[in-house]
N, C-alpha and C positions, 0 to 999 in steps of 0.2 A: 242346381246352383253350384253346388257344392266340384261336383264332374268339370262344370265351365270351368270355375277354377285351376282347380287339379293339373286343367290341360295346356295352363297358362305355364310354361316352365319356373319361370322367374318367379313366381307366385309359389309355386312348387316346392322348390328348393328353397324358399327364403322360409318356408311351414317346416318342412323336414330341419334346417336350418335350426331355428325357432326349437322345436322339439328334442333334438341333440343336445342344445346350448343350454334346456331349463333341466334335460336328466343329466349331464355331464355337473351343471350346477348342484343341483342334489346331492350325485355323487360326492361330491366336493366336498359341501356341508356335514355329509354320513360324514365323510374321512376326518373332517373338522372334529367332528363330535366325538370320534372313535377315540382320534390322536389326545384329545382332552381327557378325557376318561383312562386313557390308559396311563398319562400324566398322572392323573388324580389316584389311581390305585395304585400307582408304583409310589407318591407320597407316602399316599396310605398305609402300605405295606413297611417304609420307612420309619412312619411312625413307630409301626408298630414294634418292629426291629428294636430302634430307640427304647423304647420302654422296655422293652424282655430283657435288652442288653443291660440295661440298668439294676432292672431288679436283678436280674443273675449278678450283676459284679458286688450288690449289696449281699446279696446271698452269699457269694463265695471271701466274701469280707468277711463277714460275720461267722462264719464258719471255721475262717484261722482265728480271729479271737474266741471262740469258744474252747476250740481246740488249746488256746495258751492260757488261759484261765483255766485250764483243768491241771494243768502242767503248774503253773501257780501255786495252785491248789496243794499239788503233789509237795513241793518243794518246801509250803508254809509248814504243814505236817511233820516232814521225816527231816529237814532241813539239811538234804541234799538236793542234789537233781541228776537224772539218771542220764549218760553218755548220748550226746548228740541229739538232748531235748531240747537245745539253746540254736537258734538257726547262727548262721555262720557272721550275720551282720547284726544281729540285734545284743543283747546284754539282759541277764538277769542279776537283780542286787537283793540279798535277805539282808534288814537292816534291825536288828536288835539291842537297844539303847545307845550306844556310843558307838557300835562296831558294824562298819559291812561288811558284806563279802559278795563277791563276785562271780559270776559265771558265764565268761569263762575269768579264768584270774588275771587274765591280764586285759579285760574289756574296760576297762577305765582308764581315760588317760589324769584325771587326778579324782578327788574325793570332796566332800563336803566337808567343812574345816572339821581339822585333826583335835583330839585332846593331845595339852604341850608333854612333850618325850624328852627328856633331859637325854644330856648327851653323856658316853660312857669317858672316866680319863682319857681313856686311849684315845678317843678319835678327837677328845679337847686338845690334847698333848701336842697330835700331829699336826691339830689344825694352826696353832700357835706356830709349831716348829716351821710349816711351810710359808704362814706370814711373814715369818722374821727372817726366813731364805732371801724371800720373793723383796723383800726391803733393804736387803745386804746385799742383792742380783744376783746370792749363787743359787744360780738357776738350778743346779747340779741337786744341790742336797734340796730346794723347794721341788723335783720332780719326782725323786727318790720317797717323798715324804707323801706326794698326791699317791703315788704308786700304793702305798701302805694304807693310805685312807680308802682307796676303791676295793680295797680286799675287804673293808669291813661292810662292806654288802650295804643294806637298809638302815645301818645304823644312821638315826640323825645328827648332825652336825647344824651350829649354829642358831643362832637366837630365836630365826623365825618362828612361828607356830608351827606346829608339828616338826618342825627341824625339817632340812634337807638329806634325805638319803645319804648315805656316805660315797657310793658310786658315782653318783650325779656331780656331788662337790667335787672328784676327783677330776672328771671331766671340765670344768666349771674352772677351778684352779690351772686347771694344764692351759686354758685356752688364754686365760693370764697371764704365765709365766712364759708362754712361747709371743704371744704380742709385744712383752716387754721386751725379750731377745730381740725381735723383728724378724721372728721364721715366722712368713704367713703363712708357707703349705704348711706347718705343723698346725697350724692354731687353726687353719682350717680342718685339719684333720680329724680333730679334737672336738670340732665343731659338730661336724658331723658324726661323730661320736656320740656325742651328749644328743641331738636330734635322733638320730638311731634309741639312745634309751629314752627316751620321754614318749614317744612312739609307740615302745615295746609292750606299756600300763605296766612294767614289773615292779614299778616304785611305787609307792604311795606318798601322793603329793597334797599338796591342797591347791584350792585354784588360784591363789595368790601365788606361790610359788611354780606354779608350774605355767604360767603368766609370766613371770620374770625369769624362767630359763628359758622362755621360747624368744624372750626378748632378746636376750645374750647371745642366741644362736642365729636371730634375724640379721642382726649389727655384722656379722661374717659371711654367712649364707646367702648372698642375693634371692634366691628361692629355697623355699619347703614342703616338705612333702601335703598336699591336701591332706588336713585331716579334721574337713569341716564333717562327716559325717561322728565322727567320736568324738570330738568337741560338742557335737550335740547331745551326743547321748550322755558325756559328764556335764554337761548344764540342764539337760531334764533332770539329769537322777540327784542333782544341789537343788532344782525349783522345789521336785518332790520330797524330798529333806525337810527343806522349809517352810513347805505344807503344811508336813502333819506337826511340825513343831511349832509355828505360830498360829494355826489356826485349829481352835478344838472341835470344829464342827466339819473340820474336814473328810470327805468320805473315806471310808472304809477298804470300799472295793470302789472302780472304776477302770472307766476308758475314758481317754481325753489325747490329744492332741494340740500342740502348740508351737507357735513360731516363736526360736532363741534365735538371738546374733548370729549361730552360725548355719542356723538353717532350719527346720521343720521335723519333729521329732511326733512317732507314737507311744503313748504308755499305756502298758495295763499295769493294774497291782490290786493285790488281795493280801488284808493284814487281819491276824490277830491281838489279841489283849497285849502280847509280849513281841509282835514279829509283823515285820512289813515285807512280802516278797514284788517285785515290780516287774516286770520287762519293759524295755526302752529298743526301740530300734527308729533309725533316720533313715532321711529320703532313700538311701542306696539299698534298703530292701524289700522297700515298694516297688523300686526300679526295676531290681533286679531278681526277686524271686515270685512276686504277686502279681506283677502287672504280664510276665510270660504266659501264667497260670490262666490269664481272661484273654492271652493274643488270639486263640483260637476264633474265640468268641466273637468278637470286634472284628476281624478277618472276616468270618463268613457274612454278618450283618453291615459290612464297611462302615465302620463305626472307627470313633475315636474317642480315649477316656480323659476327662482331669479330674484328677483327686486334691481335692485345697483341704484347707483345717476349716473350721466351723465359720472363723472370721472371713473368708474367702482369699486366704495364702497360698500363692499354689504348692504345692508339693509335687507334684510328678505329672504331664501330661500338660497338654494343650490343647485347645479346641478354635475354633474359628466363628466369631463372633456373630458372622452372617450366615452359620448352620442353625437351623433349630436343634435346642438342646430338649435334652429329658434329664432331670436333675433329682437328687437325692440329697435332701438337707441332713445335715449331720444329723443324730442323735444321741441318747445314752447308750443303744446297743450299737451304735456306729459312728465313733466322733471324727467321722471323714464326712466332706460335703462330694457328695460325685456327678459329677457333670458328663453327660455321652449324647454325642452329635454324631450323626452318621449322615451321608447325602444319597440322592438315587442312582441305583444300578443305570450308570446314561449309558454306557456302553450295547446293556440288553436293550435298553429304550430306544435307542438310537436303530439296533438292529431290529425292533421291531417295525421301530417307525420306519425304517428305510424299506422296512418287504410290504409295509400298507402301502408307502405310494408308490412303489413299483404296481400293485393288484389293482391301485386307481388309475395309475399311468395305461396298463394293460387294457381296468375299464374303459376308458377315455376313447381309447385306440377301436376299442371293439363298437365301442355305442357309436361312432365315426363313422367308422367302417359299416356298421348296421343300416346307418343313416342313409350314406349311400347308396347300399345295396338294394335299398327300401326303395328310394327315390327312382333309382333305374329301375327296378322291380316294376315300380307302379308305371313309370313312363313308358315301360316295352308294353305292361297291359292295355294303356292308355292306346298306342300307336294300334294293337292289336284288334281292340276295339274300333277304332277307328278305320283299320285294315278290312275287318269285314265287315264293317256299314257299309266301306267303299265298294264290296265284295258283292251284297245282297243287292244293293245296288243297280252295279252292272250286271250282273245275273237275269235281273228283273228286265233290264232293255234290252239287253242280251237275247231272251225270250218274248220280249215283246213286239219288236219287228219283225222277224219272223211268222210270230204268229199273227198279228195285224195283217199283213202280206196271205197267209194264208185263211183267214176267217174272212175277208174281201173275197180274193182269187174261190173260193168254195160256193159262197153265197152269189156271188153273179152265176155261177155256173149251174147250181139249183132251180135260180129261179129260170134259167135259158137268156139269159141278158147278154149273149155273145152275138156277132155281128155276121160271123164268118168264121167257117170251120177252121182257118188258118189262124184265128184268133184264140178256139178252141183249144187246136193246139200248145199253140204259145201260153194261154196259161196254163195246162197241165207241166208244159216243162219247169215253170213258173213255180206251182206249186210243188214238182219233182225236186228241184232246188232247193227253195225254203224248207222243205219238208229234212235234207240231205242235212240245209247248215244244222236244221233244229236237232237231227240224230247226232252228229256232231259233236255240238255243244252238250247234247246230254252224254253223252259217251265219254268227254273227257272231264266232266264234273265225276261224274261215275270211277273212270281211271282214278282221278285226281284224290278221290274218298276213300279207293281202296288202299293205295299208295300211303294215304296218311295212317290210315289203320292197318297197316303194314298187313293184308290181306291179298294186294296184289298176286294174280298167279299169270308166269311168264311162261310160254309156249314155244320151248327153244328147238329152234329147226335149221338145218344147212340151209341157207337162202343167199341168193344172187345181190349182193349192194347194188351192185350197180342197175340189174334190171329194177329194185324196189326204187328204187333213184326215180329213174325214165316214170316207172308207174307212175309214182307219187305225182313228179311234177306236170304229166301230161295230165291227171285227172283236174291237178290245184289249176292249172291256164285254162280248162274249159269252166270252171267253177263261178259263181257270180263272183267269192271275192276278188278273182282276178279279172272284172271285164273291164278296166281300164288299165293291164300291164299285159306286161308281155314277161317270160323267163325263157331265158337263154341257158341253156345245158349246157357246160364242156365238159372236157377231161377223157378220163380212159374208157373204151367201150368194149375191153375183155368184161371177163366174166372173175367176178372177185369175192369169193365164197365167204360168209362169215355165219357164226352159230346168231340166230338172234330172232328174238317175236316179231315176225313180219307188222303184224298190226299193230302193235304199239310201238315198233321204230317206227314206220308209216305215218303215227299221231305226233310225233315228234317232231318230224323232221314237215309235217301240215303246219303245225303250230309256226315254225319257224317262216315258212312262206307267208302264212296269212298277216303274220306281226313285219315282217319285209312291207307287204304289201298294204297295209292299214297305215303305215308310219313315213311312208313316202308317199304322198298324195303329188308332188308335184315332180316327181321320176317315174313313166309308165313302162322302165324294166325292173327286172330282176335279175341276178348271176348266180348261178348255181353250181358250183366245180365240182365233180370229181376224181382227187385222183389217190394214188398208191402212196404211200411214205413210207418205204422201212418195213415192217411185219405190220401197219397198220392202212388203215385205208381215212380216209377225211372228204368230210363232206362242209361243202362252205357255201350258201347263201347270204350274201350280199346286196345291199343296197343302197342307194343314194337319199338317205329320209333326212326326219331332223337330227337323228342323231342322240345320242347317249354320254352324257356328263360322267367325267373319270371317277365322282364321289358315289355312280348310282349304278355302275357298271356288274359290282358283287351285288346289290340290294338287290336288282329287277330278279334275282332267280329264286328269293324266297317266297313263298306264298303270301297272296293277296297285295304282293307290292308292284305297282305301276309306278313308271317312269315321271319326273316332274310335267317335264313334256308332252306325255301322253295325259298328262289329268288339262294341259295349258290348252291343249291343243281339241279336246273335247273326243278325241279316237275312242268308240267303245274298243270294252275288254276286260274280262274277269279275273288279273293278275294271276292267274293260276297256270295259263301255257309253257311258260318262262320255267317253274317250278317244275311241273310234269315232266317236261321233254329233259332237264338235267336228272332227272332220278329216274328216267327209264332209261338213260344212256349210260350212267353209269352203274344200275343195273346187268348192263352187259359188258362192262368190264371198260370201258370210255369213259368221253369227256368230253364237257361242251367248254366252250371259251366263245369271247367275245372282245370284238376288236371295235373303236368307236371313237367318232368326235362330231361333237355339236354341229350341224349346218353341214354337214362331210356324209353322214350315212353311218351304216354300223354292217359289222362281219361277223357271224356269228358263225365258227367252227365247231363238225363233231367228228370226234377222233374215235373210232373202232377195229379193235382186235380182226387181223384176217387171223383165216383158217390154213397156217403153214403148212403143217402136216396133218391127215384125219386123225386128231385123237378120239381116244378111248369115250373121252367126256368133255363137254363142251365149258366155255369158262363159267367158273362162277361169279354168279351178282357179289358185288362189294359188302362187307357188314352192315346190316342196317336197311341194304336194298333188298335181298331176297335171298331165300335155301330152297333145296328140290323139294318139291312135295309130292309130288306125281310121276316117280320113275320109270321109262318103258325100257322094255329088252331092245330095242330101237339102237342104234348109236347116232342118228342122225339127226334126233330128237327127243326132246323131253321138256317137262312139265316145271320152272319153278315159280316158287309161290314167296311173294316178300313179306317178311313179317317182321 
C-alpha cells in the first residue's frame, strides 16, 4: 500500500514535504528554546555581576573608612596628624572645648560660632579714622587707613561675634570707599579680592559673618567661584559642633552622612573625655577619588553605581530606573545607601544569537536540500524498480515465443506429425531460426551482465567495417526478424581497416537493425550507410517508424528504459539493446547518436576511429568501458577486458 503511494509523485512530495516542514519546525523550536535560555543565563549571570558589583563597592567603602578611623584615631592621641594623611578634598577638625583646629589649616571656609575677641586700640583707632575719612569723602586718607587695617592680619575688628578679621574689613572698606568714588573696576577689584580671601579658609570667621561678606561680594560679582563642596564641609563640621553640644547622648564615635543646603557631606569622628577628632569630606571626593577606585569594576560587569545618603539623596551617580537594581541599605558600618544596575552583554547576545540562526539557517538549507535529495533518491529507485519489472517482463516473452515456436516445431516432429519432407524441412529451418533468436537474446543479456559488472573482455583485432557491415546486414535480411523488410546497403565499398571486437560490434550494430525493424511496422525498408568522415568511418541505419520524442532521445540508451512509444505500441523488447550497443561502441573509442521525430522515423549513428597509420597499440576503451587484460606479442590484436 504503502509502495502505491510512494509512486504517486504528488503524494510523494507533499510526505517528504510534510516531513521537512515538521523537523525544520523543531529545529525552530530547539532554536526558540536555545535563544531563551541563553537570554535567561546571560540575565543570570547579570545578576550575578549585580550583586558581586555591590558587595565589592560596599567592601571597598568600608575599607577607606576603616583606614580613616585608624587615622582618627592617630590624631585623637598625639593630636597631630602626619603629612598627606588628610586626602586633598576632605577636612579633618580636633575640636577641644572652645578651639578647633584644622587639617589642613585652611579647609574651613568659616567656623562654628567664635568666643567674642575684643578688638586691639589700633585696629578701633583705624577703624574710626577710615569711618570718618569715608564721611568727609577723603577717600585718600579712608584708603590709606584700610591699607593699615589689612596689615594687621586676623586681628578682629567690629562688634560682631568673633569680630571680622582685620584683612577682610580692609577688603570690605576699600569696596565702599571706591563705590562712593564711582570707580567700579576698583570696587570690583576689591571685590574680588575679598572673594579670593574667604576662599582661601586663612581667616576664621563664623557662619554669620562669612554669610554676609559672601553677600557684599554677590551685590558686585555677578558670579562666584563654586564652593558648594566647602560650604558643605563648614556646615557638617557646625551640625557636628552642635551635636555633641546639645545632645548628651550623642555618639562618641560614628559614620553618618547627610544632606545640608549646600549639598551631601560624609563624616567620621572619634572623640575622647577631652577631644573630638572628625573628618568631613563632600560629594567631589566621592566623585573624584572613590568612585575611579570601583570604575574598574563597573567596566568589566557593565554596571552602573549611586551612592545616596540613608534618606535616599543622591550624592554621586545615577541609575536607570528601568534596570534591575541590587541595592545596599545604608548602615552603621556604611552610612551610604548603594544602588548598582547593570544590563546584559547584547552586543555578545546578539553575536551569539546571530551565529545560532545563521547554524539554523544553514540547518534549514540542508534538511531542504536532504528532502530533496531523499525524494529524487526514492523516485530514481521507484522508476528503477519499475525498470526492471518492465525488464523481467519482456525477458520472460522475450523467451517465451521462441521457445513456444520451438517446444511445438520439436513435438510434431517426434511424434512424425509432418506431412512431407519439404515440410520437414521448413521446420528444422524453423527451429534453426528460433533456436539462433533464442542464442541471441541469451548472448546479449550475458554481454549486457558482463558490461554492468564491468567484467566484459574485448578481443581487439584489425578487421574490415566495412566487410562486418555487408556480413552483419546480409545475415539480419535473411533473419525472421526481417521477413517483412528489406535493407538497402550504400556507401563506400573499399576496405576501411579499424581495431575493434568483431562480435561485439556485430551485436551492436544487430541491435540497431532489429529495433529499425520492430519499430517501423508500416515501412518494409531499411537504410544502412556507410561511409568515410575525416580519420573516422560512420555507420547509419535509418528508418521510417514511429519515431522518438526529443524528451526520450538521451533516456532510451540507459538500461531497462523503453521508449513511450514502444510500451504504446505493444513492440517486444528488453530495454537493454540501446544500453549495450552505446558501451561497446564507445568502448572502442566511438559514439552512437541518434537523430528522430515522432511519425518521421529515427537515425541512429556510429562513429569509429579508422586505423590511419598501423600503430604500436590499438585505441583504448574510454574510463569506465574497459583496460587490457590479456596482452599478446601480436600488434594486430589483443585481449581487453572492462571493468
Amino acid at each position: 500500500m504503502l509502495s502505491k503511494w510512494l509512486r504517486r509523485a504528488a503524494v510523494r512530495r507533499t510526505l517528504f514535504a510534510a516531513v521537512a516542514l515538521c523537523l525544520m519546525a523543531t529545529v525552530g523550536w530547539l532554536g526558540w528554546r536555545v535563544l531563551a535560555q541563553e537570554r535567561q543565563a546571560a540575565q543570570s549571570a547579570a545578576d550575578g555581576d549585580r550583586q558581586a558589583a555591590a558587595d565589592s563597592i560596599v567592601a571597598a567603602f568600608g575599607q577607606r573608612l576603616s583606614e580613616i578611623e585608624r587615622t582618627l584615631d592617630d590624631a585623637l592621641g598625639s593630636g597631630e596628624l602626619a603629612r598627606g594623611a588628610v586626602a586633598k578634598q576632605a577636612v579633618v577638625v580636633r575640636m577641644t572645648g572652645d578651639a578647633i583646629r584644622a587639617w589642613p589649616e585652611d579647609g574651613l571656609l568659616y567656623y562654628p560660632p567664635l568666643p567674642a575677641r575684643p578688638a586691639t586700640p589700633e585696629a578701633d583707632a583705624m577703624r574710626r579714622l577710615a569711618t570718618a575719612s569715608l564721611k568727609t569723602r577723603d577717600f585718600t586718607t579712608a584708603l590709606r587707613a584700610y591699607d593699615r587695617i589689612e596689615a594687621l592680619g586676623s586681628q578682629p575688628i567690629g562688634d560682631v561675634v568673633g569680630g571680622i578679621p582685620a584683612a577682610l574689613f580692609a577688603h570690605l572698606g576699600r569696596m565702599t570707599a571706591y563705590e562712593l568714588q564711582g570707580d567700579n573696576a576698583a570696587r570690583t577689584a576689591s571685590a574680588r579680592a575679598l572673594d579670593a580671601a574667604l576662599r582661601s579658609g586663612r581667616w576664621p570667621v563664623s557662619d554669620g559673618t562669612f554669610l554676609f561678606l559672601r553677600g557684599q561680594v554677590a551685590h558686585v560679582l555677578p558670579t562666584t567661584s563654586d564652593l558648594d563642596d566647602q560650604l558643605t564641609i563648614a556646615e557638617a563640621v557646625t551640625w557636628l559642633v552642635e551635636q555633641r553640644t546639645r545632645d548628651p547622648r550623642f555618639a562618641t564615635s560614628g559614620r553618618a552622612s547627610r544632606l545640608f543646603d549646600s549639598g551631601p557631606a560624609l563624616l567620621v569622628w572619634r572623640s575622647s573625655a577631652d577631644a573630638v577628632v572628625a573628618w568631613v569630606a563632600g560629594r567631589r571626593l566621592l566623585a573624584d577619588e572613590w568612585m575611579p577606585q570601583i570604575t574598574p569594576l563597573l567596566q568589566a560587569r557593565r554596571a552602573r553605581v549611586a551612592v545616596t545618603t540613608p534618606e535616599g539623596q543622591p550624592i554621586v551617580g545615577t541609575t536607570r530606573a528601568q534596570d534591575r537594581q541590587a541595592v545596599r541599605s545604608a548602615s552603621a558600618a556604611l552610612p551610604l545607601a548603594i544602588q548598582v544596575t547593570n544590563t546584559v552583554d547584547d552586543d555578545r547576545l546578539q553575536a551569539r544569537r546571530r551565529l545560532l540562526l545563521a547554524g539554523m539557517a544553514m540547518l534549514f538549507v540542508f534538511i531542504v536540500a536532504g528532502a530533496w535529495v531523499i525524494e529524487r533518491t526514492v523516485a530514481r529507485e521507484l522508476a528503477i524498480a519499475d525498470l526492471q519489472s518492465d525488464f523481467v517482463s519482456a525477458v520472460s516473452h522475450e523467451f517465451r515465443t521462441p521457445l513456444t515456436t520451438l517446444c511445438q516445431l520439436s513435438e510434431m516432429l517426434m511424434r512424425n506429425r509432418v506431412a512431407s519432407d519439404d515440410d520437414r524441412h521448413q521446420y528444422y529451418a524453423l527451429l534453426h531460426g528460433e533456436s539462433q533468436r533464442l542464442r541471441r537474446l541469451v548472448e546479449t543479456l550475458l554481454h549486457f551482465g558482463r558490461l554492468e559488472a564491468g567484467r566484459m573482455e574485448f578481443h581487439f583485432g584489425e578487421i574490415d567495417v566495412a566487410a562486418l557491415v555487408r556480413d552483419t546486414v546480409g545475415e539480419f535480411a535473411v533473419s525472421r526478424q526481417a521477413l517483412r523488410h528489406r535493407v538497402e546497403l550504400s556507401g563506400n565499398e573499399v576496405a576501411m581497416p579499424i581495431h575493434a571486437d568483431g562480435e561485439l560490434l556485430k551485436s551492436a550494430l544487430w541491435n540497431l537493425l532489429e529495433n529499425a525493424a520492430k519499430y517501423s511496422p508500416d515501412c518494409d525498408a531499411i537504410w544502412v550507410t556507410l561511409r568515410r568522415q575525416g580519420s573516422g568511418v560512420t555507420i547509419s541505419v535509418r528508418d521510417r517508424g514511429v519515431g522518438i520524442p526529443a524528451s526520450e532521445q538521451q533516456q532510451i540508451f540507459e538500461k531497462f528504459v523503453r521508449g513511450a512509444g514502444a510500451r504504446s505500441s505493444g513492440v517486444g523488447g528488453t530495454g537493454v539493446g540501446l544500453a549495450m550497443a552505446r558501451r561497446i561502441v564507445d568502448a572502442h573509442g566511438g559514439a552512437v547518436t541518434v537523430e528522430s521525430a515522432v511519425g518521421v522515423g529515427s537515425t541512429f549513428t556510429v562513429m569509429l576511429p579508422l586505423i590511419v597509420s598501423a600503430p604500436s597499440n590499438p585505441p583504448r576503451p574510454r574510463p569506465g568501458a574497459g583496460e587490457p587484460a590479456h596482452p599478446t606479442a601480436e600488434t594486430s590484436s589483443r585481449e581487453v577486458a572492462v571493468r
